[in-house]
N, CA, C and O atoms as a GROMACS GRO file, in nm:
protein
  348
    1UNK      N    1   3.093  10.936   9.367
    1UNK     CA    2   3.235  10.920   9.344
    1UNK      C    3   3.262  10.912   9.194
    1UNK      O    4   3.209  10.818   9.135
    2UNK      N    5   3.333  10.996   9.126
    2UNK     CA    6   3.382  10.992   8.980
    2UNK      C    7   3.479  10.873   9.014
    2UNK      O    8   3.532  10.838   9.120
    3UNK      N    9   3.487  10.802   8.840
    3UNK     CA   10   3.587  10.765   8.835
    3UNK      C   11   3.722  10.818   8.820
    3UNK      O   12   3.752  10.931   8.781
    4UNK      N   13   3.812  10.709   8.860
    4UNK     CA   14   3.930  10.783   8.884
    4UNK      C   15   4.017  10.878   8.822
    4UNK      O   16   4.086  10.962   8.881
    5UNK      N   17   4.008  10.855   8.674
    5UNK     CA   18   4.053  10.976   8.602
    5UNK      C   19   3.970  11.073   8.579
    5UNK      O   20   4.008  11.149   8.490
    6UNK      N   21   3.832  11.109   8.646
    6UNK     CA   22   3.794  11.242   8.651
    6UNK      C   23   3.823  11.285   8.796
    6UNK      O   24   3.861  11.399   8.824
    7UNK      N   25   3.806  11.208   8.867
    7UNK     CA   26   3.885  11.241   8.985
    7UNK      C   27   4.014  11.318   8.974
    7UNK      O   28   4.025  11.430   9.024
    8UNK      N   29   4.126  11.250   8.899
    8UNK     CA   30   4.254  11.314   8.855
    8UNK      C   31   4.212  11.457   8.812
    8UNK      O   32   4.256  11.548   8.882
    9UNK      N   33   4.161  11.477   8.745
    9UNK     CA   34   4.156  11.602   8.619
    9UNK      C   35   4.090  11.726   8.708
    9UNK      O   36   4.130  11.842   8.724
   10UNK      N   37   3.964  11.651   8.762
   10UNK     CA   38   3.851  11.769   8.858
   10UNK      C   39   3.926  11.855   8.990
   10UNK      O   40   3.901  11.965   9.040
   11UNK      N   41   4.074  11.705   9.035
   11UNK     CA   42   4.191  11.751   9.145
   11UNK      C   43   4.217  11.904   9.092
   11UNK      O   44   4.194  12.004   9.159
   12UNK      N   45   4.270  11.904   8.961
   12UNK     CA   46   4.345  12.014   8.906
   12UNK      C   47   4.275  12.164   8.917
   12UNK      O   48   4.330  12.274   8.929
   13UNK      N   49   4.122  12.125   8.909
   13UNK     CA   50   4.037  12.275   8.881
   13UNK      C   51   4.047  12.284   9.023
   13UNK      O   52   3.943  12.344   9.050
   14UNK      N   53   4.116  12.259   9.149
   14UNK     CA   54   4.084  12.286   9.276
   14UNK      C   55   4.226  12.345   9.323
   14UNK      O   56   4.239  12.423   9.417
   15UNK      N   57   4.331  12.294   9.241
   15UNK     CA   58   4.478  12.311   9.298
   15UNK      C   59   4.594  12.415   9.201
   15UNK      O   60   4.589  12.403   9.079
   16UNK      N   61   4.687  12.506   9.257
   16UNK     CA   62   4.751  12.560   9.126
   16UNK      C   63   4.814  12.442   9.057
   16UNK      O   64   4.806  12.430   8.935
   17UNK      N   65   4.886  12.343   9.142
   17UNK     CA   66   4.962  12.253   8.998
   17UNK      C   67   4.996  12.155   9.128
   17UNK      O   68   5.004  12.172   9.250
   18UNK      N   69   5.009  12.050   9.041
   18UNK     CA   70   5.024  11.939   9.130
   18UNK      C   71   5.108  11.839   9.000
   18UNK      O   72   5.122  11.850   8.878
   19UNK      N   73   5.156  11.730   9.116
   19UNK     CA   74   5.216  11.680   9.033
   19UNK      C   75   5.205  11.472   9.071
   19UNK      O   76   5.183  11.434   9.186
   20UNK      N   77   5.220  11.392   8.980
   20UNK     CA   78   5.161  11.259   9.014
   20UNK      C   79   5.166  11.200   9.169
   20UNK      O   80   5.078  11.133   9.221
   21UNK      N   81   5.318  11.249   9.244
   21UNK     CA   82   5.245  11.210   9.388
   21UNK      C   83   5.190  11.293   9.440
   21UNK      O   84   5.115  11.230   9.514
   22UNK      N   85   5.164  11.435   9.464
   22UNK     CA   86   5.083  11.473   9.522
   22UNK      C   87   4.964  11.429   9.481
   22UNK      O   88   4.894  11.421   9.581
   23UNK      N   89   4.891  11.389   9.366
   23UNK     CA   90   4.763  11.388   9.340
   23UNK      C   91   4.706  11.244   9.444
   23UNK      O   92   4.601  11.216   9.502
   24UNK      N   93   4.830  11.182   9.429
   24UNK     CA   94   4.784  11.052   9.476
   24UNK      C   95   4.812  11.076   9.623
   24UNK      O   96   4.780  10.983   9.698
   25UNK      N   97   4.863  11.176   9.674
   25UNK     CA   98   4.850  11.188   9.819
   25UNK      C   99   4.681  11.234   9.850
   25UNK      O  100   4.597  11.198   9.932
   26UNK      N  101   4.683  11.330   9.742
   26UNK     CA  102   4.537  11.416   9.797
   26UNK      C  103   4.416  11.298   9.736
   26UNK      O  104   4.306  11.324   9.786
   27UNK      N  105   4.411  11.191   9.653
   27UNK     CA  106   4.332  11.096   9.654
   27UNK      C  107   4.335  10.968   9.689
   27UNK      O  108   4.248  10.896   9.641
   28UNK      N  109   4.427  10.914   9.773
   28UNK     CA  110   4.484  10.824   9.806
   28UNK      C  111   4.371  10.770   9.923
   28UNK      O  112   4.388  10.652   9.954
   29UNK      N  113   4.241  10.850  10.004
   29UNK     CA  114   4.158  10.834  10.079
   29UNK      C  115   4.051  10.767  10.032
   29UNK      O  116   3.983  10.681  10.087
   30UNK      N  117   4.041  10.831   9.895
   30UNK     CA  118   3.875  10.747   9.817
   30UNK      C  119   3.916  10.629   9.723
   30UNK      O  120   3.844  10.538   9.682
   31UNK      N  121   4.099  10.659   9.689
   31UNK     CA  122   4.081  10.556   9.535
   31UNK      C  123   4.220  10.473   9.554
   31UNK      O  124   4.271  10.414   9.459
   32UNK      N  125   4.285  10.472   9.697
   32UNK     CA  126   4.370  10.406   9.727
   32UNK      C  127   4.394  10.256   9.698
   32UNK      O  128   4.506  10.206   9.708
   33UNK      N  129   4.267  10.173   9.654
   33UNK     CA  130   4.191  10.073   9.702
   33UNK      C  131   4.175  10.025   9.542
   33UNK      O  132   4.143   9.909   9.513
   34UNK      N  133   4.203  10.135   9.433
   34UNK     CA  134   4.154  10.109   9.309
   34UNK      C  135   4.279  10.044   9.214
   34UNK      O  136   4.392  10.091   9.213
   35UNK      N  137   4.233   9.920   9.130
   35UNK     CA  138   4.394   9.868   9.073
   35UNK      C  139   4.442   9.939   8.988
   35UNK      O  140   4.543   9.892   8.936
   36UNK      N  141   4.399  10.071   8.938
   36UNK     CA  142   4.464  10.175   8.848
   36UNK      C  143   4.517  10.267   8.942
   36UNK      O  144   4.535  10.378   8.891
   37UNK      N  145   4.548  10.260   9.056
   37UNK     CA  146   4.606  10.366   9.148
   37UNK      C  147   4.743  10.365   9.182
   37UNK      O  148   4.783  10.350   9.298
   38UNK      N  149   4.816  10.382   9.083
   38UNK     CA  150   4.990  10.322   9.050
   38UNK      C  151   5.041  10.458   8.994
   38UNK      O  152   4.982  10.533   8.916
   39UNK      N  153   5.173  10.476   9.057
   39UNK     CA  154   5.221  10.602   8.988
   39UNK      C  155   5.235  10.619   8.872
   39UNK      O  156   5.206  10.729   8.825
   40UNK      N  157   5.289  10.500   8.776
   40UNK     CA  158   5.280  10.490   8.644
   40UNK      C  159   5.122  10.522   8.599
   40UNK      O  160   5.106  10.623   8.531
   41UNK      N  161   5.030  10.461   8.626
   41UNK     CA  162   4.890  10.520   8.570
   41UNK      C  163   4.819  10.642   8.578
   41UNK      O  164   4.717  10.677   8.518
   42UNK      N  165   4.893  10.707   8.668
   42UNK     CA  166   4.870  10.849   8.678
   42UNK      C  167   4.921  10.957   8.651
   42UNK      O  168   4.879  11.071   8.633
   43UNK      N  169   5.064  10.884   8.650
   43UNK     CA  170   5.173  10.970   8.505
   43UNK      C  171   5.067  10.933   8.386
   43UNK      O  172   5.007  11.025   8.330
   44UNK      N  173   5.050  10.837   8.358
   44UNK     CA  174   4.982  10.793   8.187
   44UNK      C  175   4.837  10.939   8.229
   44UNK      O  176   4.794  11.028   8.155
   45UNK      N  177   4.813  10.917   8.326
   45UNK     CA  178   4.661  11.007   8.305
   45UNK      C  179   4.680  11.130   8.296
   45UNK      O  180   4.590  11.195   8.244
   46UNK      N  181   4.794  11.196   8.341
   46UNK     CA  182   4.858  11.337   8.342
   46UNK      C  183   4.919  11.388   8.227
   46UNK      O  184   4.916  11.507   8.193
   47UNK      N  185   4.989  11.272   8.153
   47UNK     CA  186   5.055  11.297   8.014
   47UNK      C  187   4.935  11.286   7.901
   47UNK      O  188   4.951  11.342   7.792
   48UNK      N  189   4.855  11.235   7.920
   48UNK     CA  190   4.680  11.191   7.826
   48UNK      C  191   4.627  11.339   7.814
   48UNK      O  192   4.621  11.407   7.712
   49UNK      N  193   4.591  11.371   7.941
   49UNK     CA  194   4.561  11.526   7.979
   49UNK      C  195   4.620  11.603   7.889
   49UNK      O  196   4.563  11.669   7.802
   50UNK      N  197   4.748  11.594   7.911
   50UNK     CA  198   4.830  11.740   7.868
   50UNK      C  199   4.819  11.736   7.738
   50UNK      O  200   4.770  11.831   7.677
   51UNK      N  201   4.875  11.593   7.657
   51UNK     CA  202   4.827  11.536   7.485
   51UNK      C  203   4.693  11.636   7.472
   51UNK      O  204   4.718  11.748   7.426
   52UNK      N  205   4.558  11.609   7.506
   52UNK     CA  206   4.451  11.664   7.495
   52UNK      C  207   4.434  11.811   7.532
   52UNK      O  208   4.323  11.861   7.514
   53UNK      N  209   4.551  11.897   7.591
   53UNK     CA  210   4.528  12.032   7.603
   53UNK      C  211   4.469  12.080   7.717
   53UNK      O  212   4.454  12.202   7.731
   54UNK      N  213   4.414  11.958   7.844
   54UNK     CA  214   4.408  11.989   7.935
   54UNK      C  215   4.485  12.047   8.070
   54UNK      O  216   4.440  12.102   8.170
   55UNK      N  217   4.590  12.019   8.038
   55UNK     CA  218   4.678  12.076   8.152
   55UNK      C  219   4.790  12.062   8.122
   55UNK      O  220   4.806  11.975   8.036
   56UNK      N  221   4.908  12.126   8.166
   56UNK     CA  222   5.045  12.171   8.093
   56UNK      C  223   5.116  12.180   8.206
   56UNK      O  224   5.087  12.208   8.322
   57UNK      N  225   5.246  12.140   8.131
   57UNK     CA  226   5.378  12.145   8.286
   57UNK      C  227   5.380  12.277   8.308
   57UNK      O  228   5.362  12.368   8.228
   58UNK      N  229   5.424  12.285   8.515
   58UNK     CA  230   5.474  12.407   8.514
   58UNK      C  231   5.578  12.384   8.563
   58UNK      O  232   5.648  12.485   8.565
   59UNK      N  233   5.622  12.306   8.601
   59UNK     CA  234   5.796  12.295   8.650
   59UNK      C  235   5.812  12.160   8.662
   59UNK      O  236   5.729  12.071   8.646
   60UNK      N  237   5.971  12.153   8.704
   60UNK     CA  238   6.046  12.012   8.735
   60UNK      C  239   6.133  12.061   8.870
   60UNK      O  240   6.206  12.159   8.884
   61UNK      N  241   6.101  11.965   8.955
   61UNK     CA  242   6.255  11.924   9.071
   61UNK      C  243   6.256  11.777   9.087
   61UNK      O  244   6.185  11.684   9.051
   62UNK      N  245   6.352  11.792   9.147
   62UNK     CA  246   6.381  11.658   9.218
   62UNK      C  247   6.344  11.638   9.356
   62UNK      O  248   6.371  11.713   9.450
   63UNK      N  249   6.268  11.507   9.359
   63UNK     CA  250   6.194  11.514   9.518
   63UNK      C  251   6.298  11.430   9.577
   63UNK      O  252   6.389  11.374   9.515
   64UNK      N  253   6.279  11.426   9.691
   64UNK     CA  254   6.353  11.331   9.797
   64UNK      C  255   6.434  11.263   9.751
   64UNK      O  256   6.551  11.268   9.788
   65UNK      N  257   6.385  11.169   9.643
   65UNK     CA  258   6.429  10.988   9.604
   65UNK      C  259   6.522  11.064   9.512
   65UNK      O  260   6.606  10.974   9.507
   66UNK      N  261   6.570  11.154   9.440
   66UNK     CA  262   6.646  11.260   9.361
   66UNK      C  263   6.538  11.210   9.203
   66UNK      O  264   6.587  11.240   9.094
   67UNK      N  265   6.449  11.163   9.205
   67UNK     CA  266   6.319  11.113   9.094
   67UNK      C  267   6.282  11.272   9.041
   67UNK      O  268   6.258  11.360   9.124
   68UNK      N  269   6.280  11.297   8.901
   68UNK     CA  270   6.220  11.390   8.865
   68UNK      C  271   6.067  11.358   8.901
   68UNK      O  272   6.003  11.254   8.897
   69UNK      N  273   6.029  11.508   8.945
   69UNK     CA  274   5.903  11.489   8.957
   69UNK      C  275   5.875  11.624   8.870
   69UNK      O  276   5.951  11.720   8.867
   70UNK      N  277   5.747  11.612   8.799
   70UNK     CA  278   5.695  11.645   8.664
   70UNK      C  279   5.564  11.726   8.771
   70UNK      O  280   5.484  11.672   8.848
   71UNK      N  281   5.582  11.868   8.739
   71UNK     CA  282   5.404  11.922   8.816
   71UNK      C  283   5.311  11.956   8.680
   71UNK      O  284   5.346  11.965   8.562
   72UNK      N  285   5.207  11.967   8.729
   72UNK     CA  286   5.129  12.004   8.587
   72UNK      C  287   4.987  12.087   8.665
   72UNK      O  288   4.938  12.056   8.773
   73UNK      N  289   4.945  12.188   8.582
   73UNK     CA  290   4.828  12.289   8.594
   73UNK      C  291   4.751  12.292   8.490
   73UNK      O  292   4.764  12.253   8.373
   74UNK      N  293   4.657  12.350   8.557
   74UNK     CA  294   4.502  12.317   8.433
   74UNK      C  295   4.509  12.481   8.392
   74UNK      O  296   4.515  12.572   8.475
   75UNK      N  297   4.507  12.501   8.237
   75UNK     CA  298   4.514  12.660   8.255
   75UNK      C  299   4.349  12.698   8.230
   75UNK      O  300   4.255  12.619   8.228
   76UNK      N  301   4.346  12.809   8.216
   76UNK     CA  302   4.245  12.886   8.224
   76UNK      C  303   4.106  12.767   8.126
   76UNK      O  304   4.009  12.710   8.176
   77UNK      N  305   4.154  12.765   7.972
   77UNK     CA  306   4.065  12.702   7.900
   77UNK      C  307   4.072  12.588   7.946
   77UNK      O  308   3.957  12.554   7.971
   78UNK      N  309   4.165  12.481   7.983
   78UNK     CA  310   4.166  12.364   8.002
   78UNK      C  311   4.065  12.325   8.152
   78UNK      O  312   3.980  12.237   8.139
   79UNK      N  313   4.080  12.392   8.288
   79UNK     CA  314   4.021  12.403   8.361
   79UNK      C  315   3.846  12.467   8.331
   79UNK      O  316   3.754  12.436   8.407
   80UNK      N  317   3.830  12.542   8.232
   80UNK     CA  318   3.710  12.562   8.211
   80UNK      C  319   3.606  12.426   8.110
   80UNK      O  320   3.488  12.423   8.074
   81UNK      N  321   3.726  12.327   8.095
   81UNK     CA  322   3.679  12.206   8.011
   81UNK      C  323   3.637  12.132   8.079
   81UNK      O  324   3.518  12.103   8.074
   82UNK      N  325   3.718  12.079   8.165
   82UNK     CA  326   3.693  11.999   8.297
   82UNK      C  327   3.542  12.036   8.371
   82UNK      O  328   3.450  11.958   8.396
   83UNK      N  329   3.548  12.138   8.389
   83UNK     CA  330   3.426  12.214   8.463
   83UNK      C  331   3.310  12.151   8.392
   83UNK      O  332   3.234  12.074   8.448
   84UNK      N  333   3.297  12.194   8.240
   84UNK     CA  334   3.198  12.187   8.131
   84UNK      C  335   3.187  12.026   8.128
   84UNK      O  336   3.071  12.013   8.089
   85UNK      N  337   3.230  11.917   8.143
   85UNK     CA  338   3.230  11.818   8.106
   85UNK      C  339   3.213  11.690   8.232
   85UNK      O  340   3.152  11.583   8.228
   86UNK      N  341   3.298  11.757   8.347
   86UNK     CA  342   3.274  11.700   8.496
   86UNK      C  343   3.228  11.816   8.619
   86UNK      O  344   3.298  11.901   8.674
   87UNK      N  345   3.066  11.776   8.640
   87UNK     CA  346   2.984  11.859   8.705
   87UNK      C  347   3.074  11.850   8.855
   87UNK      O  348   3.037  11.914   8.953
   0.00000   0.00000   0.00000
């Protein structure tokens, strides 16, 4: 089991774009349980990412709650970082 922010990041090399609740839907099975598993901390881990060149917005809507929700994708180099760095 990675920790949870390679968990976050390794999500991305698997998905076109996701965005903080989906990630936490699709990890919510292994790291539900973890006290960094807060939407705010996974916005912080998604915006850290993108700071570092790992992954970049690809759109905005409004979900349900009318809450912007923020998606983000790993592009080509950034997903080939992830790879290189989390086996």
């Amino acid at each position: 089991m990675y920790p949870l922010n390679y968990a976050i990041l390794k999500h991305f090399t698997k998905v076109k774009e996701a965005s903080a609740e989906s990630v936490m839907e699709a990890l919510k099975g292994q790291y539900g349980d973890f006290k960094a598993f807060k939407k705010g901390e996974i916005i912080n881990a998604l915006m850290t990412a993108e700071a570092n060149g790992l992954l970049e917005e690809s759109r905005f809507e409004l979900n349900s709650n009318q809450e912007l929700e923020v998606f983000y994708r790993a592009h080509k180099e950034g997903a080939a970082t992830i790879n290189q760095y989390i086996k």
